[in-house]
CHARMM-style PDB file with segment names, atoms N, HN, CA, C and O in Angstrom:
ATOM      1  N   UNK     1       0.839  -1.192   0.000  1.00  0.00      PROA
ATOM      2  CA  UNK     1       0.000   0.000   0.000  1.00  0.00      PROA
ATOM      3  C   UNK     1       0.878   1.247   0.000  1.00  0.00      PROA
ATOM      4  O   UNK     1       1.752   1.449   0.843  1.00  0.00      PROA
ATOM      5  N   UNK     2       0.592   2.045  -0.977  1.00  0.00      PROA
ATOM      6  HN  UNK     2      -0.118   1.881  -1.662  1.00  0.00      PROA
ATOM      7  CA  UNK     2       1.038   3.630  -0.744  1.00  0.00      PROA
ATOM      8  C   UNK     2       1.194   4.280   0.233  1.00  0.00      PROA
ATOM      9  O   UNK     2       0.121   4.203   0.831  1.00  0.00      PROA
ATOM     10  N   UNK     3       2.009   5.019   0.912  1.00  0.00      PROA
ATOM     11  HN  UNK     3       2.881   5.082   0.426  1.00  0.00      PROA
ATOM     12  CA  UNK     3       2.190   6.000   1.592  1.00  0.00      PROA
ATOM     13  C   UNK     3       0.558   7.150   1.267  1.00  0.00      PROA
ATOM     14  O   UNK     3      -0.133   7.461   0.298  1.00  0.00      PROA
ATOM     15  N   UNK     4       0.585   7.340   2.259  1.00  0.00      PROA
ATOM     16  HN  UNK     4       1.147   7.086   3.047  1.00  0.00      PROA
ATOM     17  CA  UNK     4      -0.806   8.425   1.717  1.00  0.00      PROA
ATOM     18  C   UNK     4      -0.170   9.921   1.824  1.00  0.00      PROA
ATOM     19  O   UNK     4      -0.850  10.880   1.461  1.00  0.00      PROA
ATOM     20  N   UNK     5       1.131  10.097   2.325  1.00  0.00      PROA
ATOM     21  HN  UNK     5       1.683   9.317   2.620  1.00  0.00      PROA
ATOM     22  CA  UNK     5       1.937  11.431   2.279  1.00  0.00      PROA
ATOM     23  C   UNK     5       2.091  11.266   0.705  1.00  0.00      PROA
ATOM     24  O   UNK     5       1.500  12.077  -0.008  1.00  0.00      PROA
ATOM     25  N   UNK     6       2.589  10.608   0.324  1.00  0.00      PROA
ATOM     26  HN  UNK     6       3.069   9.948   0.903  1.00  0.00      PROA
ATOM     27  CA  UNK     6       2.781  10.067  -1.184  1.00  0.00      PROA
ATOM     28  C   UNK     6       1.791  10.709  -2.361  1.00  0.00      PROA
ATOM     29  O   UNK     6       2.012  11.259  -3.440  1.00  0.00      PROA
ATOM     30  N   UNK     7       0.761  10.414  -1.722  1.00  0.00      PROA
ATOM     31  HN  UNK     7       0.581   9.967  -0.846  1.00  0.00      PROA
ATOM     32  CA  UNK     7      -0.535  10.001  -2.598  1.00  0.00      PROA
ATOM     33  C   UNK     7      -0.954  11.454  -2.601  1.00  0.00      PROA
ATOM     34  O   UNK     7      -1.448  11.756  -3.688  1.00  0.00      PROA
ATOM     35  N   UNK     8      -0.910  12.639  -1.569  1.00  0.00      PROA
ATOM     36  HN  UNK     8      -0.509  12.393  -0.686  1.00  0.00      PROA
ATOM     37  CA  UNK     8      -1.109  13.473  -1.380  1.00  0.00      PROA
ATOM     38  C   UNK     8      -0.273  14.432  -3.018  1.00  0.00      PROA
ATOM     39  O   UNK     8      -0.663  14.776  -4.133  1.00  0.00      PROA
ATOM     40  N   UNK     9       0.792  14.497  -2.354  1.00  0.00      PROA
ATOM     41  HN  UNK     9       1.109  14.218  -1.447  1.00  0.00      PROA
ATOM     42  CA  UNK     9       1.916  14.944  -3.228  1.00  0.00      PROA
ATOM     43  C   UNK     9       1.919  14.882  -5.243  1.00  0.00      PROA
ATOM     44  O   UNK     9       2.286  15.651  -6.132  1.00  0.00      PROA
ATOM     45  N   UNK    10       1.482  13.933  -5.202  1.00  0.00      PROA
ATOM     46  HN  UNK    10       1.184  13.308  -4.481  1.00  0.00      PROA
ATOM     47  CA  UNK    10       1.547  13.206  -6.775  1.00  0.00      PROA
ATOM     48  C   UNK    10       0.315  13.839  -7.550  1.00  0.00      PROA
ATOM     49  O   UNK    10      -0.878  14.006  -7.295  1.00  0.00      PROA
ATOM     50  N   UNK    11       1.288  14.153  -8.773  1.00  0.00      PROA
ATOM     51  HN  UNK    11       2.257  14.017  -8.980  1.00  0.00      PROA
ATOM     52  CA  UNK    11      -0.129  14.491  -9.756  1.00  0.00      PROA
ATOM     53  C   UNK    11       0.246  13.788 -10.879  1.00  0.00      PROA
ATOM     54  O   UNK    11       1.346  13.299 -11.135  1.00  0.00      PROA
ATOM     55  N   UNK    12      -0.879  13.781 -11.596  1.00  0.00      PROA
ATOM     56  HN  UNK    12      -1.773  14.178 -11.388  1.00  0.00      PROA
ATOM     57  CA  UNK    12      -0.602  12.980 -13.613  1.00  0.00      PROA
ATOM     58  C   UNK    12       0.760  14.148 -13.852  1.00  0.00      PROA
ATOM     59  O   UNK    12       0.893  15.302 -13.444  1.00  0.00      PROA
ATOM     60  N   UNK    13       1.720  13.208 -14.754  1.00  0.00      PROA
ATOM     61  HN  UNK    13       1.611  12.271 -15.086  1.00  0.00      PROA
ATOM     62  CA  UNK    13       2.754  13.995 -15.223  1.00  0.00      PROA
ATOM     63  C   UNK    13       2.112  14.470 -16.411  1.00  0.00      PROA
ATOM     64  O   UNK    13       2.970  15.196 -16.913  1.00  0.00      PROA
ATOM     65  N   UNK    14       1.210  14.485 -17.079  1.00  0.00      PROA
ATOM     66  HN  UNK    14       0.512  13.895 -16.671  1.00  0.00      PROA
ATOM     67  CA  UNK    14       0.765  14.947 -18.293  1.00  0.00      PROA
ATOM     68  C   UNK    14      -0.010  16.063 -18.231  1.00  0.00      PROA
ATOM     69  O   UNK    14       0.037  16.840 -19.185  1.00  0.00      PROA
ATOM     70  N   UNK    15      -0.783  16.324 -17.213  1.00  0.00      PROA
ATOM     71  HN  UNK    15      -0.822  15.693 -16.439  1.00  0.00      PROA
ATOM     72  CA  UNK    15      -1.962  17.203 -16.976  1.00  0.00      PROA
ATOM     73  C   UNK    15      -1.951  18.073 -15.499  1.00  0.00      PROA
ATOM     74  O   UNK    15      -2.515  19.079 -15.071  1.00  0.00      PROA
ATOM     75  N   UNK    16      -0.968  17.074 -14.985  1.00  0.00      PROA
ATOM     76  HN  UNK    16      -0.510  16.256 -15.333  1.00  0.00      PROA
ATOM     77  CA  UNK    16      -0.685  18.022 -13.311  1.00  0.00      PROA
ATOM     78  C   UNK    16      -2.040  17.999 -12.707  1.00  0.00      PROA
ATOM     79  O   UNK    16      -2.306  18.942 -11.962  1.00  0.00      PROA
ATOM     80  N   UNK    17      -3.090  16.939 -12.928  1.00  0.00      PROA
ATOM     81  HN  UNK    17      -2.874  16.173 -13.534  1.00  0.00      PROA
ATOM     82  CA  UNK    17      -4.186  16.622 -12.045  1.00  0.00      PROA
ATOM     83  C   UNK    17      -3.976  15.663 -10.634  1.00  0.00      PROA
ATOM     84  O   UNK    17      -3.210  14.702 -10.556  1.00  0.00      PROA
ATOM     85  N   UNK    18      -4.846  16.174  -9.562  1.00  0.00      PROA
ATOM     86  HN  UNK    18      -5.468  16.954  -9.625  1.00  0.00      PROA
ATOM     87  CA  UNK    18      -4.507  14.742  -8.550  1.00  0.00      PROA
ATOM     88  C   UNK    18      -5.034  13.167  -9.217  1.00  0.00      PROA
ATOM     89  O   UNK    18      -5.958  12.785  -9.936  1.00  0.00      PROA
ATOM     90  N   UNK    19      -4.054  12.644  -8.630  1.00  0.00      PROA
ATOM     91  HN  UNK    19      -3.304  12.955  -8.046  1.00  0.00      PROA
ATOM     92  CA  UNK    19      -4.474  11.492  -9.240  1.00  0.00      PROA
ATOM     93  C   UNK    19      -5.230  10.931  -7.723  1.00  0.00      PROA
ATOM     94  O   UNK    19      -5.180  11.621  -6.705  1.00  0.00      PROA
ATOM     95  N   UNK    20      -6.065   9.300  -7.781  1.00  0.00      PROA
ATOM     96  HN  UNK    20      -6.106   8.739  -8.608  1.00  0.00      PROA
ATOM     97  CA  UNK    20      -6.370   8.568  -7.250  1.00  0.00      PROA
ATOM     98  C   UNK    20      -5.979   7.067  -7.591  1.00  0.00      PROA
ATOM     99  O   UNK    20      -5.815   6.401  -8.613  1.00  0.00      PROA
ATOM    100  N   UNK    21      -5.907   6.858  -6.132  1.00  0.00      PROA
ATOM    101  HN  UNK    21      -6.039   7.399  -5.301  1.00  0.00      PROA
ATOM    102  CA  UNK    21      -5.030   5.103  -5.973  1.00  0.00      PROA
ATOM    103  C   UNK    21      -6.428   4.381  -5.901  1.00  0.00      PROA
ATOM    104  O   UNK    21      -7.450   4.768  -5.335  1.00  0.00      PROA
ATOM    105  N   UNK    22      -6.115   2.779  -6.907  1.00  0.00      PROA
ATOM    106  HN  UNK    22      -5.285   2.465  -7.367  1.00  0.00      PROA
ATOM    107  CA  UNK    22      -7.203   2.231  -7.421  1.00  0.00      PROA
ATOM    108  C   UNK    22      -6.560   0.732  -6.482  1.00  0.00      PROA
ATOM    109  O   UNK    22      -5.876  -0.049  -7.143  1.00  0.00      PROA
ATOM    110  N   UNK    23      -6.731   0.508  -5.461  1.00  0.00      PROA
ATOM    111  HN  UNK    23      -7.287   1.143  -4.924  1.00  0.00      PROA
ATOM    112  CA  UNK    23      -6.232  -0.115  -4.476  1.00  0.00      PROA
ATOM    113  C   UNK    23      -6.662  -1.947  -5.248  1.00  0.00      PROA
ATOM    114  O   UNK    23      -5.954  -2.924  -5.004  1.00  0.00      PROA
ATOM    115  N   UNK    24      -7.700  -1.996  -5.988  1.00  0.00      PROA
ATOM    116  HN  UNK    24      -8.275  -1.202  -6.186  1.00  0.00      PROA
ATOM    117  CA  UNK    24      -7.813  -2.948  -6.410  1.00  0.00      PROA
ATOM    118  C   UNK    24      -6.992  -3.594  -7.899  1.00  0.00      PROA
ATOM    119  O   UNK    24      -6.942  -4.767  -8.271  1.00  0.00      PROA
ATOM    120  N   UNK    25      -6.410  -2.377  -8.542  1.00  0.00      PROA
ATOM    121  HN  UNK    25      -6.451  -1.425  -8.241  1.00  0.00      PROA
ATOM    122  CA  UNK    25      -5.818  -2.454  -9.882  1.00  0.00      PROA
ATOM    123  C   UNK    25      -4.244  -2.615  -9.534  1.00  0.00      PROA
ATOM    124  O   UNK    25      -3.527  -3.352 -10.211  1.00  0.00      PROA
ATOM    125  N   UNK    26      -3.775  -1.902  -8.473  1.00  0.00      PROA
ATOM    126  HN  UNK    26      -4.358  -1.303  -7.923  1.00  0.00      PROA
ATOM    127  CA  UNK    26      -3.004  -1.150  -7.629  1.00  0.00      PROA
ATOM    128  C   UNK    26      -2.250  -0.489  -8.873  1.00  0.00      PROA
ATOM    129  O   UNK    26      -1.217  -0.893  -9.409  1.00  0.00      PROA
ATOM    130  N   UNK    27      -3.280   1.004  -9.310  1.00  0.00      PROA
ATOM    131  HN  UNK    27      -4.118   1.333  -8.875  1.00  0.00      PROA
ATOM    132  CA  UNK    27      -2.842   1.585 -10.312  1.00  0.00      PROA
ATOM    133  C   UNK    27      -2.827   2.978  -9.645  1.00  0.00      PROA
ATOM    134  O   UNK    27      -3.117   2.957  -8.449  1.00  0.00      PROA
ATOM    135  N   UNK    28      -2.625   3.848 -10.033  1.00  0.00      PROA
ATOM    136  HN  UNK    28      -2.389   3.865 -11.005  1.00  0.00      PROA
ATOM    137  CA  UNK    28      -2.745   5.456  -9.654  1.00  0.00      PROA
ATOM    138  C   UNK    28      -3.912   6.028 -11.149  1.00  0.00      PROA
ATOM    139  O   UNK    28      -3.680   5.649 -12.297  1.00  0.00      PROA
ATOM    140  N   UNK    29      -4.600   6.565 -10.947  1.00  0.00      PROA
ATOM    141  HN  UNK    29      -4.788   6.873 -10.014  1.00  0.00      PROA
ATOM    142  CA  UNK    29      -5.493   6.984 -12.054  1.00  0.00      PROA
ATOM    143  C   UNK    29      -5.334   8.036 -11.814  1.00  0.00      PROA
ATOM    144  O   UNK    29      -5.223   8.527 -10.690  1.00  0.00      PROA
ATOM    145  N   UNK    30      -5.269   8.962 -13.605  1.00  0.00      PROA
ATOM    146  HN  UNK    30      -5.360   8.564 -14.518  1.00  0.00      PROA
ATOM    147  CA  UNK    30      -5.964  10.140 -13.422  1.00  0.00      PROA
ATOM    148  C   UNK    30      -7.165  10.279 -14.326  1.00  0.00      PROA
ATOM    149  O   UNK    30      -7.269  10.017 -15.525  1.00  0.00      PROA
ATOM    150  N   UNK    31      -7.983  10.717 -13.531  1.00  0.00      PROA
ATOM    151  HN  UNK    31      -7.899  10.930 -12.557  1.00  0.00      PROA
ATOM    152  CA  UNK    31      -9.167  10.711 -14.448  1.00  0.00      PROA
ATOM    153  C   UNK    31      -9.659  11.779 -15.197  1.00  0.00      PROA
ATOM    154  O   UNK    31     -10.872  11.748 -15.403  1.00  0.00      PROA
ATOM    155  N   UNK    32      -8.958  12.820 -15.708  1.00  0.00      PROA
ATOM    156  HN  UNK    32      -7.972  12.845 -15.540  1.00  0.00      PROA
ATOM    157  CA  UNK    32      -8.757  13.526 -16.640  1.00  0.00      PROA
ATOM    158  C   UNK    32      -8.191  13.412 -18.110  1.00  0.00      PROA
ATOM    159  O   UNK    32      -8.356  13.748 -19.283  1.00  0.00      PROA
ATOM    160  N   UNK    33      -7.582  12.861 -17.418  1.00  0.00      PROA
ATOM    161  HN  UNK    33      -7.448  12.588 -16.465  1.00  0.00      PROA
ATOM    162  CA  UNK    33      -6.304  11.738 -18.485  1.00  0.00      PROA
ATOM    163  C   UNK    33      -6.632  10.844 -19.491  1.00  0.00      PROA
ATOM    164  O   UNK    33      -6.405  10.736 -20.696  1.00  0.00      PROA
ATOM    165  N   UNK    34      -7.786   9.677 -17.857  1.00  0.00      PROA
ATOM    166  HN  UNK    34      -7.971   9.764 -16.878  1.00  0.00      PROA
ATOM    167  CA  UNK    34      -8.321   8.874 -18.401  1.00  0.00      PROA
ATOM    168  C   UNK    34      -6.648   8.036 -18.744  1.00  0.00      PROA
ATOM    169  O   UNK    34      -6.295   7.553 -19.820  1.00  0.00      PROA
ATOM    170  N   UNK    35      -6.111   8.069 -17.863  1.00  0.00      PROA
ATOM    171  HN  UNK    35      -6.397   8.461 -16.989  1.00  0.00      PROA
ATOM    172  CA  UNK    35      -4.537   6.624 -17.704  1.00  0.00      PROA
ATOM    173  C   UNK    35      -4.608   6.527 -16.327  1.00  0.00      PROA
ATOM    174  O   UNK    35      -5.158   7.214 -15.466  1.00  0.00      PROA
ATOM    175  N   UNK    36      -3.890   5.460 -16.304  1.00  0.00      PROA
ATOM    176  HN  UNK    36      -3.444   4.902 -17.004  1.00  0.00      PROA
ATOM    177  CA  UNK    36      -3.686   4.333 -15.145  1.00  0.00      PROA
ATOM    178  C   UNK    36      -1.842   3.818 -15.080  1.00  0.00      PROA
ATOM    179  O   UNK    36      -1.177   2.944 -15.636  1.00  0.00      PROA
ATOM    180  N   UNK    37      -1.549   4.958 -14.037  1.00  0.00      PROA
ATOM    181  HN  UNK    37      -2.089   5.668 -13.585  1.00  0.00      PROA
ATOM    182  CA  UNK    37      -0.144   4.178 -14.076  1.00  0.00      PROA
ATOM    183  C   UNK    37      -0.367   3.593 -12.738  1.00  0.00      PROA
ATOM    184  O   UNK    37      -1.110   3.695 -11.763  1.00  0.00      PROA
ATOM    185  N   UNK    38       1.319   2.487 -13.471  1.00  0.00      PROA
ATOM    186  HN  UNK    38       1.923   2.404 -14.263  1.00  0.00      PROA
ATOM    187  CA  UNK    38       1.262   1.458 -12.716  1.00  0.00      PROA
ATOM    188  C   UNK    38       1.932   1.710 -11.510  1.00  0.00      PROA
ATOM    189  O   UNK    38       2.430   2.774 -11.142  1.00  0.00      PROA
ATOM    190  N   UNK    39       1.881   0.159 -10.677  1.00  0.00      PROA
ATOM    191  HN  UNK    39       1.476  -0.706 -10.976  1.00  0.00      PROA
ATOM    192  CA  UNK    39       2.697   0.803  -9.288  1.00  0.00      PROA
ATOM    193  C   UNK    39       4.015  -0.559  -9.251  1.00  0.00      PROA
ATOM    194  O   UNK    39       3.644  -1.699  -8.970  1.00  0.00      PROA
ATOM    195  N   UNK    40       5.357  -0.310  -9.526  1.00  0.00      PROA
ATOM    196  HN  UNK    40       5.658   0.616  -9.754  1.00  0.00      PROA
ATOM    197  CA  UNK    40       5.634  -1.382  -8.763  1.00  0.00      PROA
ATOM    198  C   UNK    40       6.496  -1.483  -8.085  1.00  0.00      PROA
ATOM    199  O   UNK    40       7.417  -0.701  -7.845  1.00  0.00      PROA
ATOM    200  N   UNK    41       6.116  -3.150  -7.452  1.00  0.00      PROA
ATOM    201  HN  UNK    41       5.368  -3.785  -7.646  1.00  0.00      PROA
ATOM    202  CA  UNK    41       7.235  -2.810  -5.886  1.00  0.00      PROA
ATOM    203  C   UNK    41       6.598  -1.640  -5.171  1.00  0.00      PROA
ATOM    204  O   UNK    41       7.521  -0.848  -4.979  1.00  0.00      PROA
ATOM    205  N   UNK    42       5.857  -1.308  -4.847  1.00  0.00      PROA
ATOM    206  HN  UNK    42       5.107  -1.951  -5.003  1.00  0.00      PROA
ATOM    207  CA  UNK    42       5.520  -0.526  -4.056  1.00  0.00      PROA
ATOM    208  C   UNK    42       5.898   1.099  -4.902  1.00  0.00      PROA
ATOM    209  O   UNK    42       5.249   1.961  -4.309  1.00  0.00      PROA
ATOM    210  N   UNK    43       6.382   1.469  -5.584  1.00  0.00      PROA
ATOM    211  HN  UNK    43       6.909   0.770  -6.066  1.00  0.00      PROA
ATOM    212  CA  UNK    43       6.931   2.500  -6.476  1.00  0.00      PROA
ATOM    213  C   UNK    43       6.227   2.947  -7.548  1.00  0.00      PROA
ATOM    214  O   UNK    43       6.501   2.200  -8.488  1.00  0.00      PROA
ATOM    215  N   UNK    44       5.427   3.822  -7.898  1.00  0.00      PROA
ATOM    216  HN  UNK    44       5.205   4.429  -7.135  1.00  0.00      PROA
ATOM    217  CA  UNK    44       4.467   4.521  -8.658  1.00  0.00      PROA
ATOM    218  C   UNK    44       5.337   4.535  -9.730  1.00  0.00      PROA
ATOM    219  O   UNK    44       6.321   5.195  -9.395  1.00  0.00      PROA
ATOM    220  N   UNK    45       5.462   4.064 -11.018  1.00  0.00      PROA
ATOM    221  HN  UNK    45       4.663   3.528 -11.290  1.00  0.00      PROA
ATOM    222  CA  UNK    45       5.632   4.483 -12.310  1.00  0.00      PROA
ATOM    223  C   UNK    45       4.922   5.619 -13.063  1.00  0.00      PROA
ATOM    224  O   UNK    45       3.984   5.339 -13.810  1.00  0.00      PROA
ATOM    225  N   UNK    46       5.246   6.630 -12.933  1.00  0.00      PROA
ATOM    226  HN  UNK    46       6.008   6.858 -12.326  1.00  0.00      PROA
ATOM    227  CA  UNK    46       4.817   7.710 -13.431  1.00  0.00      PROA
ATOM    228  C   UNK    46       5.255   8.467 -14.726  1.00  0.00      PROA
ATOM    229  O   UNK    46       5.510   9.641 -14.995  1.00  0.00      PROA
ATOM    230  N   UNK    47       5.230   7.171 -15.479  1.00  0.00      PROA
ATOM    231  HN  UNK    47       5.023   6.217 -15.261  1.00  0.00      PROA
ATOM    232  CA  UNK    47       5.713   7.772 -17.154  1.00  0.00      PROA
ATOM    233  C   UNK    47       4.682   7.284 -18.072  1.00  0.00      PROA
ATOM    234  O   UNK    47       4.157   6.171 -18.119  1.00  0.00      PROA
ATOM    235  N   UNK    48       4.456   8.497 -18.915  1.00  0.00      PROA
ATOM    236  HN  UNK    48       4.883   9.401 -18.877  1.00  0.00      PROA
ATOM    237  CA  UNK    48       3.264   8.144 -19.848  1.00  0.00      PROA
ATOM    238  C   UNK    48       3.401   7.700 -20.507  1.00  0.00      PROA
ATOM    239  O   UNK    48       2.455   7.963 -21.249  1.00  0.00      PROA
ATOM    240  N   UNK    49       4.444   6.556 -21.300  1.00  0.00      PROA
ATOM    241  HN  UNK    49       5.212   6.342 -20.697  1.00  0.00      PROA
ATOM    242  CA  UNK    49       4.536   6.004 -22.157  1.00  0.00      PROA
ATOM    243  C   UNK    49       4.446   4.597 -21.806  1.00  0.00      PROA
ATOM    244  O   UNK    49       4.427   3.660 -22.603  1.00  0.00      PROA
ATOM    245  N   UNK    50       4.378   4.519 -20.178  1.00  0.00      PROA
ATOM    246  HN  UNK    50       4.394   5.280 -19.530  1.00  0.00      PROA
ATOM    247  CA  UNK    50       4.068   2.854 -19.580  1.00  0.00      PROA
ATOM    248  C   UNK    50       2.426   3.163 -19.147  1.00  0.00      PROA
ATOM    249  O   UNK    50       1.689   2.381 -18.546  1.00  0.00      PROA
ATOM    250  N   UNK    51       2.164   4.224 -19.524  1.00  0.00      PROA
ATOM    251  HN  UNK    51       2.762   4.859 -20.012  1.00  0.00      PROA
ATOM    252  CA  UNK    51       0.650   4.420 -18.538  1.00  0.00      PROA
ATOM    253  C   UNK    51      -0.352   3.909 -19.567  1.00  0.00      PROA
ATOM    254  O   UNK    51      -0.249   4.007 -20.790  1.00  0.00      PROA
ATOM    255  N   UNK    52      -1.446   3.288 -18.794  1.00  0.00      PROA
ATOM    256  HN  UNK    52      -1.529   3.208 -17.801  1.00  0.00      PROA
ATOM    257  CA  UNK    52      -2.879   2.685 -19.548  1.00  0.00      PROA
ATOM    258  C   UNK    52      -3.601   3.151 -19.775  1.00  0.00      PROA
ATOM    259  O   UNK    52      -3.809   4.173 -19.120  1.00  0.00      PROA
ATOM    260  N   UNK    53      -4.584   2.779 -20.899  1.00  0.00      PROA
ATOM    261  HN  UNK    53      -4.415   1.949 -21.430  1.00  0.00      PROA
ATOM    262  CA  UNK    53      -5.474   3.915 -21.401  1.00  0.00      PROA
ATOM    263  C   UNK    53      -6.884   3.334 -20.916  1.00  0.00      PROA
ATOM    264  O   UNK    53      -7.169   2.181 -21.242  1.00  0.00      PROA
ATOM    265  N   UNK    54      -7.953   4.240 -19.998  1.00  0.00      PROA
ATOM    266  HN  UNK    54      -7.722   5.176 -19.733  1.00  0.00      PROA
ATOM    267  CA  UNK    54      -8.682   3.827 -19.297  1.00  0.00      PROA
ATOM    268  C   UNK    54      -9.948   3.706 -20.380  1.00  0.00      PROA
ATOM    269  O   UNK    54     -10.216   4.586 -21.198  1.00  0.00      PROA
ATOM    270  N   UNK    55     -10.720   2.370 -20.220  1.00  0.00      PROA
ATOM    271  HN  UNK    55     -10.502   1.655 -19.555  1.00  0.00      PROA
ATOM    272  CA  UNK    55     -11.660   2.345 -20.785  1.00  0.00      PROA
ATOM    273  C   UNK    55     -13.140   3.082 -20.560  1.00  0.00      PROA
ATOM    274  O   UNK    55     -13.306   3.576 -19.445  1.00  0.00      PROA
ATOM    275  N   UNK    56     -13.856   3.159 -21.193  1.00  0.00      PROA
ATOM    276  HN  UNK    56     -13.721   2.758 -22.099  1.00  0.00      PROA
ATOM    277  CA  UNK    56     -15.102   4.597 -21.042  1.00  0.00      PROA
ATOM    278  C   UNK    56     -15.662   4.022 -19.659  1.00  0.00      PROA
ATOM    279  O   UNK    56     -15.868   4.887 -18.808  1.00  0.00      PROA
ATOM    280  N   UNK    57     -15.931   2.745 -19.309  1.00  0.00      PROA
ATOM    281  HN  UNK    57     -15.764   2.042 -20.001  1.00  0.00      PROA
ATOM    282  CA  UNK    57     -16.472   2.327 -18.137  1.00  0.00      PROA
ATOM    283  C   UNK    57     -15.820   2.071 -17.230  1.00  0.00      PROA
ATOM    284  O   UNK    57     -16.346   1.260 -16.468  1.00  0.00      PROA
ATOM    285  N   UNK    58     -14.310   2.617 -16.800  1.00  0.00      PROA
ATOM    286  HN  UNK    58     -13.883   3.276 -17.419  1.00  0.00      PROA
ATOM    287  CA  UNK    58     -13.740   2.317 -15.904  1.00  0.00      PROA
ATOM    288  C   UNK    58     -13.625   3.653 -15.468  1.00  0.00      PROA
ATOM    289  OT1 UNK    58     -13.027   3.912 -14.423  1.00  0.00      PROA
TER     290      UNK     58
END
């Protein structure tokens, strides 16, 4: 699980929106973005060229 000092701090590198932790994906979303980066090892990947492209119903 994330640090929530962490979680505070972090925005989409693309849009500078807060993001939200998807504790079940264990992704970071921004939903502006509409991407899903990943987390690993405990370590937020925060590059848009590894980030997912969120589907209309997610």
């Amino acid at each position: 699980m994330l640090d929530s000092k962490l979680l505070e701090i972090l925005v989409c590198p693309l849009c500078k929106a807060k993001i939200d932790y998807d504790k079940k994906n264990n992704e970071l979303i921004c939903k502006k973005c509409k991407l899903a980066y990943p987390i690993d090892d405990d370590i937020p990947v925060m590059l848009i060229d590894l980030a997912r492209t969120l589907e209309t119903d997610e």
